[in-house]
C-alpha positions in Angstrom: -18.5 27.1 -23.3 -15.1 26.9 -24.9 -13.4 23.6 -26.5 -11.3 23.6 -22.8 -14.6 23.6 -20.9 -16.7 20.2 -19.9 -19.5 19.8 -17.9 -20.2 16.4 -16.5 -22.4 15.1 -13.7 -19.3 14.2 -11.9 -15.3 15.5 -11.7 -12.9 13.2 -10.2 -9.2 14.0 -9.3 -6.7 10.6 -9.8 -6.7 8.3 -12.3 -5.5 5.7 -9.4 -8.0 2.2 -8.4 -10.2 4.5 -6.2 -10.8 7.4 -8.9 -11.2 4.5 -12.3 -13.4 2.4 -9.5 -15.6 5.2 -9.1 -15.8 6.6 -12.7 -16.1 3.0 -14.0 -19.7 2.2 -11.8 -20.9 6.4 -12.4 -20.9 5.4 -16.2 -21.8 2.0 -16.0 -25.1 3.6 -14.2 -25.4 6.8 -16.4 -23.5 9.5 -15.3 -21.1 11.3 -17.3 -18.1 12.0 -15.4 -14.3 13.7 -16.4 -11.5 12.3 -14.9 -7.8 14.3 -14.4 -4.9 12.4 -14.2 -1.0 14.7 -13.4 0.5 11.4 -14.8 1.1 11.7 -18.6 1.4 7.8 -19.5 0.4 5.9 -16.5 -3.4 4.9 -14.9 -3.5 3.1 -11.9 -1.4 5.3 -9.3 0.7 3.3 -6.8 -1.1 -0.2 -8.4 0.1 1.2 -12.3 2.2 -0.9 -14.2 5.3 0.8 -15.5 6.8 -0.7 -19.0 10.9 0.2 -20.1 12.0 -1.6 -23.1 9.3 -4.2 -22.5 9.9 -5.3 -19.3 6.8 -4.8 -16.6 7.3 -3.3 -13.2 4.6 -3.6 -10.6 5.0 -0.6 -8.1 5.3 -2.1 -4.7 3.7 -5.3 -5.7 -0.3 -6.2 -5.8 -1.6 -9.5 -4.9 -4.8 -9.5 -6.0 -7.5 -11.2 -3.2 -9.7 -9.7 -1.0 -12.1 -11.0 1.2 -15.4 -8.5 -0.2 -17.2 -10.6 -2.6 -18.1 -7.2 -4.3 -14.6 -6.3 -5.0 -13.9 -9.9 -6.6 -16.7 -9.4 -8.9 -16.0 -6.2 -10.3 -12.1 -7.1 -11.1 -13.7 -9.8 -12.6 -15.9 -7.2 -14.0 -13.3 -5.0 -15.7 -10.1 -7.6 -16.4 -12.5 -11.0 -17.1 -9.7 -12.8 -18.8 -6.5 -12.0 -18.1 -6.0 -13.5 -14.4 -3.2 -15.9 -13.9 -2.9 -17.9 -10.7 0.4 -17.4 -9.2 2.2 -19.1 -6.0 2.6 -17.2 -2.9 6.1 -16.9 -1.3 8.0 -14.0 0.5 10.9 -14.8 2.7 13.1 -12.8 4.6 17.1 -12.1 3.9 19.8 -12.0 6.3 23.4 -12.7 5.9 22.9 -15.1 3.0 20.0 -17.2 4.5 16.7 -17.2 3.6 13.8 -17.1 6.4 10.5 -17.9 6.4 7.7 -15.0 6.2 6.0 -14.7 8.7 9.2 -15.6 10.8 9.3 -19.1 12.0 11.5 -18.9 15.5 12.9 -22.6 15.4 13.8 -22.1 11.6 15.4 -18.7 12.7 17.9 -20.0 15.3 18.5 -23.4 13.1 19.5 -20.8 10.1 21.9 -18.8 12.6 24.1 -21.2 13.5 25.0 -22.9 16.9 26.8 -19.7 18.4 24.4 -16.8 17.3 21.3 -18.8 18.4 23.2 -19.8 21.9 23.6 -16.1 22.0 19.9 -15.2 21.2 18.5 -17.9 23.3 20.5 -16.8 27.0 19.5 -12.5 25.1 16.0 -14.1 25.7 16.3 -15.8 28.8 17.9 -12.4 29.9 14.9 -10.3 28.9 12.9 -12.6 30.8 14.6 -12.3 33.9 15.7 -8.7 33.2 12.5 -7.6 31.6 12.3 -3.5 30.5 10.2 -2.0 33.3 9.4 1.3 31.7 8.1 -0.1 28.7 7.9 3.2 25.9 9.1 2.4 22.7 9.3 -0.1 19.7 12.9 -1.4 20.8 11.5 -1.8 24.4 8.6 -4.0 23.8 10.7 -6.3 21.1 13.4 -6.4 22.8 11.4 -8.1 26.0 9.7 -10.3 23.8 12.3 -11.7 21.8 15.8 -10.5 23.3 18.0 -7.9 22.5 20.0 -10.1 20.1 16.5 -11.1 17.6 15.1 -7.6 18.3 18.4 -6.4 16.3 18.3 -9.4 13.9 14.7 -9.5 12.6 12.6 -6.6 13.6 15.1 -2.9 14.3 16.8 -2.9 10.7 13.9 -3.3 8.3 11.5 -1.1 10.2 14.2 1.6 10.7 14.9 1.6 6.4 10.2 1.3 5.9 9.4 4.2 8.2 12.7 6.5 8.5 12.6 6.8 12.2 14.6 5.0 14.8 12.6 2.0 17.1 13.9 3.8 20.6 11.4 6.6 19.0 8.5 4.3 18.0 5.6 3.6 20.6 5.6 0.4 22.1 2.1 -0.3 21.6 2.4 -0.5 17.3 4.8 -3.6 18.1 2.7 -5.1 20.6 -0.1 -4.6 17.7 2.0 -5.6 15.0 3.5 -9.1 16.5 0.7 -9.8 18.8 0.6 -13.4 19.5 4.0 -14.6 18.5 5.8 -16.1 21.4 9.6 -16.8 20.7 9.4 -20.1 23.9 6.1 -21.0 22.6 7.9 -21.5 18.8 10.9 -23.1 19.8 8.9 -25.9 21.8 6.3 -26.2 18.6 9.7 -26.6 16.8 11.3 -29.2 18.8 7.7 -31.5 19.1 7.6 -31.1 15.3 11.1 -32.6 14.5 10.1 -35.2 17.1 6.9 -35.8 15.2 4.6 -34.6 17.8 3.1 -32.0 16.4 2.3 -31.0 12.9 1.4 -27.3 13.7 2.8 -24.4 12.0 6.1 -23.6 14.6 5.5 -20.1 14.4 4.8 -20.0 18.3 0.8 -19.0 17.6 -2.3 -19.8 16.2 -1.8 -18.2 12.7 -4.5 -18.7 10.4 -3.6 -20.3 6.9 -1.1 -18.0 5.0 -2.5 -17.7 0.9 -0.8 -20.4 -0.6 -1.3 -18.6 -4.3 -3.2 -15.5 -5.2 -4.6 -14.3 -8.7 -2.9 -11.4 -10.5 -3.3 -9.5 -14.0 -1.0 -11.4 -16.5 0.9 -8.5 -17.0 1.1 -6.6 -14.4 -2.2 -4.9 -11.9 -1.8 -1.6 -14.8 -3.6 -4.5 -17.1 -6.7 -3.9 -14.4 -6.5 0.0 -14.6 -6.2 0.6 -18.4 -9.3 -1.6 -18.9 -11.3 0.3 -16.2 -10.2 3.6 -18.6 -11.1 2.0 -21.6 -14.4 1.0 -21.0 -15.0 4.5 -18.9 -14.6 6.1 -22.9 -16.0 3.6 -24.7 -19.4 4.6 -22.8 -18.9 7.8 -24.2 -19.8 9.3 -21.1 -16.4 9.4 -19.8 -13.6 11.2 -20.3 -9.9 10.7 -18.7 -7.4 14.0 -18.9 -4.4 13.0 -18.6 -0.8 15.2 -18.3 -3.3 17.5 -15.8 -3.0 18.2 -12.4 -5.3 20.0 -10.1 -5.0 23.4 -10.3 -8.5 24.5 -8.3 -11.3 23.6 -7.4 -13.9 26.2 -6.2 -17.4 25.5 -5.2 -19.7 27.2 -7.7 -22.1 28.7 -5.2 -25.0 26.2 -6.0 -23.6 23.4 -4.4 -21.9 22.3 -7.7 -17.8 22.7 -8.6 -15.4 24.3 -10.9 -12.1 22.2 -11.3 -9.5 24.0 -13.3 -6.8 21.0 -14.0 -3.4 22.3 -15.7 -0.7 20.6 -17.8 3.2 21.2 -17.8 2.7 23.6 -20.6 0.1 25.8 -18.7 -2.7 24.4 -21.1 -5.8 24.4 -19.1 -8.9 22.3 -18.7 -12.2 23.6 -16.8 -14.9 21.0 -16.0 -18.1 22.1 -14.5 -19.7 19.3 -12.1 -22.5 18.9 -9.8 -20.2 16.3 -7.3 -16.7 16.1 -7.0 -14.6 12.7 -6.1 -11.2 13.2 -5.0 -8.2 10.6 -4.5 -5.5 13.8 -4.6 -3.1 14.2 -1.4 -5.4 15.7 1.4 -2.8 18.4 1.8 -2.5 19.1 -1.7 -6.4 19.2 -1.9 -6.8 21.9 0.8 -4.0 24.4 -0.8 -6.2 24.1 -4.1 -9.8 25.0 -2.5 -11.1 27.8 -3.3 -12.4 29.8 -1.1 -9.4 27.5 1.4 -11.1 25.7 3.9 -10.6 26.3 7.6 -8.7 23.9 8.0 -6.2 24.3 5.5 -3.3 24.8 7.9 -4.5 21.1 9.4 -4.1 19.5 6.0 -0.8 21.1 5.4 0.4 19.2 8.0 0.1 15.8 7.0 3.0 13.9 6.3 4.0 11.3 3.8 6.7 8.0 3.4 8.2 7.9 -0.5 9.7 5.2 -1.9 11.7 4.6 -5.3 11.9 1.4 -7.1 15.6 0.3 -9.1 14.8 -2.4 -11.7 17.7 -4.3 -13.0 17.6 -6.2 -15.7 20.2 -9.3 -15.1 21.6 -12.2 -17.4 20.7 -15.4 -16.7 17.8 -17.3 -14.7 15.9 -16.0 -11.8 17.6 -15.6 -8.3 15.1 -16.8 -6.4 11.7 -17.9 -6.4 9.9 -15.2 -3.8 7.1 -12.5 -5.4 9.6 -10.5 -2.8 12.4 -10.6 -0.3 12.8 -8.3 2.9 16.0 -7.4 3.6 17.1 -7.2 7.0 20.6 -6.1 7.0 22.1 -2.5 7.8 25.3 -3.3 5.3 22.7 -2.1 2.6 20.2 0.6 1.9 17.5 -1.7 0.1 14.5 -2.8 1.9 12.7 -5.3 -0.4 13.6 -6.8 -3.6 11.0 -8.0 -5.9 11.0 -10.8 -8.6 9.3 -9.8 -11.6 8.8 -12.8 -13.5 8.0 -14.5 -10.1 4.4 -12.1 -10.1 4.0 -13.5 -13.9 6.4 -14.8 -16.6 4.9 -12.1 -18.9 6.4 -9.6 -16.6 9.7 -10.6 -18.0 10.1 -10.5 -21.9 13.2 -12.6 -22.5 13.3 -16.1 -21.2 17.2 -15.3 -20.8 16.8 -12.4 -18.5 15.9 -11.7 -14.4 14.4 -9.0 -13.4 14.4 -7.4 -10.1 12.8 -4.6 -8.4 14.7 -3.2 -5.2 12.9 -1.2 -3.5 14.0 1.9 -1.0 11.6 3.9 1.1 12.5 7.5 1.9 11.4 11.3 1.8 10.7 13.3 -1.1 13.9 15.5 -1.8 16.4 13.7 0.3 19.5 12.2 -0.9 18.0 8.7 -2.3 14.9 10.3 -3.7 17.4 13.0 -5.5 20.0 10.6 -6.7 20.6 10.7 -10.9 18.7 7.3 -12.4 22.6 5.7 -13.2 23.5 6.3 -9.9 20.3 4.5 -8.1 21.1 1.6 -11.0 24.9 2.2 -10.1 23.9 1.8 -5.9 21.4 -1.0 -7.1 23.8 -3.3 -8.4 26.6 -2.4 -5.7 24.0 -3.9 -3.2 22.9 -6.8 -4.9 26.8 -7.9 -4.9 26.9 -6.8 -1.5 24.3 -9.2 -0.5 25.9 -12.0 -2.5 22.6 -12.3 -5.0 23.5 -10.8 -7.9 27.0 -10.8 -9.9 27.3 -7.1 -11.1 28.9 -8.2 -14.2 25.4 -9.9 -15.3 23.3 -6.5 -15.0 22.5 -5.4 -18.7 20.8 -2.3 -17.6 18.0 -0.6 -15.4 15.3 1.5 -14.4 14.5 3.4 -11.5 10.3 4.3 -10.8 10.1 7.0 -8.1 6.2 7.0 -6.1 5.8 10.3 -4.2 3.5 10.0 -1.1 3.6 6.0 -0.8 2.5 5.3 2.3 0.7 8.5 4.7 2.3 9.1 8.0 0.3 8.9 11.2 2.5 11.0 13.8 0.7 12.6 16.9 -1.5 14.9 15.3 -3.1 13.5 11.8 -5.6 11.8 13.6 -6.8 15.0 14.7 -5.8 17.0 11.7 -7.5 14.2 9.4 -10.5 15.1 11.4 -10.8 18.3 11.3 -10.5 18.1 7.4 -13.3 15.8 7.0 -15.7 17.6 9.3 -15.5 20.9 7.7 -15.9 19.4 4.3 -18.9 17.2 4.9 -20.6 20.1 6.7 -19.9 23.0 4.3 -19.3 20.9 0.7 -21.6 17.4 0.8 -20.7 17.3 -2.7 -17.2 16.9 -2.4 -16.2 13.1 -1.5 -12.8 11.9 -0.5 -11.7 8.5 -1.6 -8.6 6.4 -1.6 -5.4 6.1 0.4 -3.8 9.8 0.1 -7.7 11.6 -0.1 -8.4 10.1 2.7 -4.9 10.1 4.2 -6.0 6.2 4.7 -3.3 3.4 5.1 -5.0 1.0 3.5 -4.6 -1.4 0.4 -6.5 -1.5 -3.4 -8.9 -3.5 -2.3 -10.3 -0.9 0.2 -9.2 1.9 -2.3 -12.2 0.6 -4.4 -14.7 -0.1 -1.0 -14.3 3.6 -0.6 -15.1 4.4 -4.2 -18.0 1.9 -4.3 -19.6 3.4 -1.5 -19.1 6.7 -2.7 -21.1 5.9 -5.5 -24.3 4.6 -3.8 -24.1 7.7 -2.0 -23.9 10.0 -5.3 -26.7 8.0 -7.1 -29.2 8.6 -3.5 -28.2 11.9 -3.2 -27.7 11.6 0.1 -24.7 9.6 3.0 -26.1 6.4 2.7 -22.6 5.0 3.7 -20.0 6.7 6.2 -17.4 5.5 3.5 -14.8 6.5 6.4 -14.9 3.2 8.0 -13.2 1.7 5.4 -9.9 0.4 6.2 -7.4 -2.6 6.7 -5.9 -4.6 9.0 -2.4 -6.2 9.1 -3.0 -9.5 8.0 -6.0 -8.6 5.9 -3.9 -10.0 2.8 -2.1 -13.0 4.7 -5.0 -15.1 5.6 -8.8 -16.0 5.0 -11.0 -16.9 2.0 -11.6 -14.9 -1.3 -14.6 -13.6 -1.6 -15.3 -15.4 2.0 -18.3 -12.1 3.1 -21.2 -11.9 0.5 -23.3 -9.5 -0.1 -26.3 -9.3 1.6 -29.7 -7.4 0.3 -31.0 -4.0 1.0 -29.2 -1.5 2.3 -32.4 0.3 3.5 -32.8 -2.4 6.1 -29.0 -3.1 6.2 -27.1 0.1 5.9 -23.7 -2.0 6.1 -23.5 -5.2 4.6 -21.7 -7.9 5.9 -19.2 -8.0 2.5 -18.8 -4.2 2.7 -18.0 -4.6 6.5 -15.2 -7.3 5.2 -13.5 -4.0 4.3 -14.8 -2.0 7.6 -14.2 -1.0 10.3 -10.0 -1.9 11.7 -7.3 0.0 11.1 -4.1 -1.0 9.8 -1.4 -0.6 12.5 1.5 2.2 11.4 4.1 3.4 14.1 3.6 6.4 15.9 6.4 8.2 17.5 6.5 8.0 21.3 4.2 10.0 23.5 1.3 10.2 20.6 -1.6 9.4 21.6 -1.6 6.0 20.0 -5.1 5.1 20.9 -6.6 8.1 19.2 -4.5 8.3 16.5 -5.6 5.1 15.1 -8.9 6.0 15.1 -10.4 8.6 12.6 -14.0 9.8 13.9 
């Protein structure tokens, strides 16, 4: 064996919350394990914390609560005393005025002024009257709940700029998923009781459970949570994390076992030897690195991705506004959420004299935002921010701009089925391959459930056997909006309780993502 060769009882792909959860509990229960990262400075994937002349960014932003008492315990685990508690608030922008998140229709047409909400109201009254028959898309389905006039208000800008595709194209049934509940009549009457003092219920026009009022988060920044997790992975000196390498193959050894070559930008290579493999790498990139290629390579190639990029401006003077983040719903500007650093923690931020904002724009990998120079994004960045009245250019001392490939996985009309495929071949022919995370499993689902999957994973490597189906794992839209901490506990065995009812906090719904019209929307938001 060379200096470049390691063999471990388990190779894992990604550095990210799903790859550290994974090697983390392996060492912490005996098993050497080698982990590759393509990153050169950062753990942590989409939850890493990136740091530019000392200020903190937090990519996408990661509120730190979920509902699996196991998950609690092992961030308390890794990061035991660096939790702040923080407040909770996220708003919506619009032409100067801030609204309430989740949208509060009585606020809404207060904030628009006598004319626009006349004109919204009698748009609503039409849509009742008028109602879309054919009901097919996004645009139809909003549009008869709410009007033509708050569909194009609230809900058709912001999606357009998050998913890149148009509402006419997006199936109806995502928005009657989505908003289900909200009733725009049902709000306005909660509003007017309320001002008239007879009724003290949320005027949201449905029974909404309690919104977080704060949340805990990593003092500086969720990265805090992931460089611990690496650090105590080595200082059990049975783990070691690669970082600067990318996958370059993995073949299966012929025993059952792997061979995972991993590559760095200089062509330096690194061959571990293990008996399991985790992986938290793309699913398509995955497949086009298998040796021999699976079957259903051509499946995984397939799969699509949403990227993002992240402009952080660093701006004289105190902070703009108190929100963890604002959602910008207004076409005049490309931006589709602006983040507050110092609003996540103060530490974030390391003059007491300085903002810092995050603005956030989704897009695709290699088209005109994501392949815009870094003092043109700051340049567009600032532009906007005057644009929307919140920032005065001349007070921006500088910026950064963070670009996350592969953000948030697509689910058009055939992943589902493609996704299947995948995972059928693999657990048939390789059971000692295990996909974890949101791109391995091609999974739209948060950190929380990133680390379910890994946990599970785990009790499956240490029996030797699927105890767990660890694809059940996933999240639903207001998994992070409402409930208690910790609220499902464990229960015992899992011999006489395969599934426990704090595992299942984290089983079992899917989060809802558009599809484009004529998918099959019920299948595709179901992986078998």
């Amino acid at each position: 064996m060379t200096a470049n060769e390691l063999t471990v009882d388990v190779a894992i792909i990604g550095a990210g919350p799903a790859g550290l959860t994974a090697g983390y509990l392996l060492t912490k229960a005996g098993k050497t394990v080698a982990i590759i990262e393509k990153d050169q400075t950062y753990v942590g994937g989409i939850s890493r914390t990136v740091e530019h002349e000392g200020y903190r960014f937090d990519i996408g932003g990661h509120r730190f609560f979920s509902k699996s008492q196991q998950v609690v315990d092992l961030w308390n685990e890794i990061l035991p005393d660096d939790f702040i508690q923080r407040p909770r608030m996220s708003r919506i922008y619009y032409e100067g005025k801030f609204y309430s998140y989740p949208l509060r229709a009585f606020e809404a047409l207060g904030n628009l002024g006598i004319w626009r909400s006349t004109a919204c109201m009698a748009s609503f009254a039409w849509s009742q009257l008028f109602p879309i028959k054919d009901i097919r898309s996004f645009e139809d389905w909003t549009s008869n709940q709410f009007g033509k006039k708050l569909y194009g208000i609230f809900f058709k800008t912001y999606t357009e700029k998050v998913w890149g595709m148009p509402c006419n194209e997006m199936s109806a049934d995502w928005a009657a998923q989505r908003i289900k509940g909200l009733s725009l009549w049902g709000a306005v009457t909660d509003g007017l009781k309320r001002s008239l003092g007879l009724n003290k219920a949320p005027n949201d026009g449905q029974a909404v459970k309690t919104l977080l009022e704060t949340f805990r988060y990593p003092r500086q920044g969720p990265g805090m949570m992931w460089d611990a997790a690496r650090d105590k992975i080595v200082a059990t000196g049975k783990g070691t994390v690669i970082m600067g390498h990318g996958l370059e193959q993995l073949a299966a050894d012929g025993s059952g076992g792997w061979r995972m070559t991993a590559v760095d930008k200089n062509g330096e290579k690194r061959v571990i030897r293990a008996a399991n493999a985790i992986s938290s790498a793309p699913m398509r990139e995955l497949a086009a690195r298998m040796h021999p290629l699976p079957d259903t390579t051509l499946n995984a190639s397939n799969l699509k991705y949403r990227d993002f990029l992240t402009v952080a401006l660093k701006v004289e003077g105190e902070d703009l506004f108190p929100d963890n983040w604002i959602y910008i719903h207004d076409s005049k500007v490309k931006v589709g959420r602006v983040q507050n650093f110092r609003s996540w923690s103060p530490e974030m931020v390391p003059d007491e004299n300085m903002a810092c904002v995050g603005l956030e724009y989704f897009c695709f990998e290699g088209d005109g935002l994501w392949s815009m120079a870094d003092e043109d994004l700051v340049k567009l960045a600032t532009d906007e921010m005057e644009i929307l009245g919140l920032v005065d250019p001349k007070k921006v001392k500088g910026g950064a701009v963070v670009r996350q490939e592969k953000a948030y996985p697509v689910y058009d009309e055939t992943y589902a089925a493609n996704v299947a495929a995948m995972r059928h071949e693999l657990e048939e022919k390789h059971p000692t391959l295990h996909l974890v995370g949101r791109n391995g499993m091609h999974r739209y689902n948060n950190q929380d459930h990133a680390m379910m999957t890994a946990m599970l994973t785990v009790e499956n490597i240490l029996a030797g056997e699927r105890v767990y189906d660890t694809w059940c794992v996933n999240e639903d839209a207001e998994y992070h909006e409402a409930g208690d901490e910790g609220a499902e506990k464990a229960l015992p065995q899992r011999e006489t309780n395969p599934v426990s009812e704090d595992q299942a906090a984290a089983l079992a719904s899917v989060r809802e993502v558009p599809q484009r019209i004529g998918s099959r929307a019920d299948a595709d938001r179901k992986v078998a």
